[in-house]
C-alpha positions as CSV (number, residue, x, y, z in Angstrom):
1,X,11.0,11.0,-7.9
2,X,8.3,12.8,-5.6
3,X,8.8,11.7,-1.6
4,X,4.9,11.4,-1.5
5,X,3.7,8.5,-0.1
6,X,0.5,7.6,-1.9
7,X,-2.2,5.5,0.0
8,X,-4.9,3.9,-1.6
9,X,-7.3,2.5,0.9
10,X,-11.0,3.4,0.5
11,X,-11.9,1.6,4.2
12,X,-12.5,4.6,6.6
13,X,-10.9,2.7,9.3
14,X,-7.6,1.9,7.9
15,X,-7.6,5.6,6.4
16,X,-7.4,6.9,9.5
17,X,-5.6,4.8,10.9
18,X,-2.5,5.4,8.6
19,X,-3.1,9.1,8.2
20,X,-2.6,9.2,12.2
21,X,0.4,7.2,12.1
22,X,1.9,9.5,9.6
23,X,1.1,12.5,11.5
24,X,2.5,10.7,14.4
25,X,5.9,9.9,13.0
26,X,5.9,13.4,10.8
27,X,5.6,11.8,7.3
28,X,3.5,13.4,4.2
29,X,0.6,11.0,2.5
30,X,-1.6,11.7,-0.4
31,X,-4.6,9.7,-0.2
32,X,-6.1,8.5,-3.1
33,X,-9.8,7.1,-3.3
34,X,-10.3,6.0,-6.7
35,X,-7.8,3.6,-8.7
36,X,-8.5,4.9,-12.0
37,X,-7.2,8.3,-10.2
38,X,-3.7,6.5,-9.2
39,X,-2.5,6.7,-12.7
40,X,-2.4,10.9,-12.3
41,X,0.3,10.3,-9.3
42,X,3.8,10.2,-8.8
43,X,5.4,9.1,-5.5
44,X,8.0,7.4,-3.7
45,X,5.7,4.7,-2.5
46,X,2.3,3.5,-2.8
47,X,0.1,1.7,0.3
48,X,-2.6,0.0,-1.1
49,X,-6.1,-2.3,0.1
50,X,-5.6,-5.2,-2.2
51,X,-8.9,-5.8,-1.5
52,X,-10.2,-2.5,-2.7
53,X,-12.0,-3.3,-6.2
54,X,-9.4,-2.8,-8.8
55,X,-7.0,-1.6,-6.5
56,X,-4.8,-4.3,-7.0
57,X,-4.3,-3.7,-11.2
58,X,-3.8,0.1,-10.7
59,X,-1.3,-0.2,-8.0
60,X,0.8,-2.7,-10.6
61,X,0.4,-0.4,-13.3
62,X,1.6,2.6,-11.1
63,X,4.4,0.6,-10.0
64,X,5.5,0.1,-13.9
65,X,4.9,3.4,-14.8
66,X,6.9,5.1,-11.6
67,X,9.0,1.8,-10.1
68,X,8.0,3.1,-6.8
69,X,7.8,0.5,-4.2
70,X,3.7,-0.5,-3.5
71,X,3.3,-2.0,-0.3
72,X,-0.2,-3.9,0.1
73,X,-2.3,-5.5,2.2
74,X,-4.9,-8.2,2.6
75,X,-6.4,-10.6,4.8
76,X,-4.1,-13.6,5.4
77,X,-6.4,-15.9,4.2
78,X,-6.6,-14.4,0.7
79,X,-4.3,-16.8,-0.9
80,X,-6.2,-16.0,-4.3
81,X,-4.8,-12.3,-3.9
82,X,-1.6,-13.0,-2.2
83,X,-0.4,-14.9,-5.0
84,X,-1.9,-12.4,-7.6
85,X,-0.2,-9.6,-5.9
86,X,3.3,-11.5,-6.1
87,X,2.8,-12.2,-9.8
88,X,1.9,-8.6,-10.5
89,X,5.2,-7.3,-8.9
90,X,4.1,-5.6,-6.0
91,X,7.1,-5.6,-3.9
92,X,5.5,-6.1,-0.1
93,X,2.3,-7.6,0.8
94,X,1.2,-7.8,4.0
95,X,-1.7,-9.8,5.9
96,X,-3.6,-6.4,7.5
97,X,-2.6,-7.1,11.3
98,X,1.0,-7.1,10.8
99,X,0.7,-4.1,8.5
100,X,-1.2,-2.5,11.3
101,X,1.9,-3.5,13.5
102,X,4.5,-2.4,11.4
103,X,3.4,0.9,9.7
104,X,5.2,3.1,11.8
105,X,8.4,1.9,10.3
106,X,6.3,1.3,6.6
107,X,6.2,5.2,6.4
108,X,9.3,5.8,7.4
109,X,11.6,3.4,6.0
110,X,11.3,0.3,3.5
111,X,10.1,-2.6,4.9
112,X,12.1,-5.5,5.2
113,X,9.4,-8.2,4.6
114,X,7.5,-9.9,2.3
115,X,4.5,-11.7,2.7
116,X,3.6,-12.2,6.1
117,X,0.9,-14.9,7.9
118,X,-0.4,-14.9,10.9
């Protein structure tokens, strides 16, 4: 399977944010803007803005077609998508402040949690 780490986050913010960190810590990402566009990659693993409209259905169905691991994130209020997310299989979802906290070792290694509250 291809080492890539895709990322799937259309918020400017949180782009840059992990395309810094990955510089930072010497890791390759791929970003991806458009879901419909996810099913054209292969990768290791996937980051992914559940929030991002239709972000959450592609990342599920790239995680069937590849069985790469999709780590996601959301608010951690967003029971509605935290459950979702759980029942569609993606293995990791995050509330966004501890991905923030924790993406140095999310690009680097697997991550060792599930869902996380604040």
């Amino acid at each position: 399977m291809d080492s890539t780490i895709l990322v799937l986050v259309r918020d400017l913010l949180f782009a840059s944010k992990i395309s810094a960190t990955a510089k930072s810590v010497g890791v390759g990402i791929f970003n991806v803007r458009d879901p419909a566009k996810l099913v054209e990659r292969e990768g290791e693993r996937l980051i992914v803005d559940l929030n991002q409209p239709g972000a959450l259905e592609a990342a599920a169905e790239w995680r069937m077609r590849t069985h790469g691991m999709v780590v996601g994130f959301t608010s951690h209020v967003d029971v509605d998508t935290i459950t979702r997310a759980k029942e569609l299989g993606i293995d990791h979802v995050l509330a966004r402040s501890a991905f923030v906290q924790q993406l140095p070792a999310l690009l680097v290694s697997s991550p060792h949690r599930g869902i996380e509250n604040e």
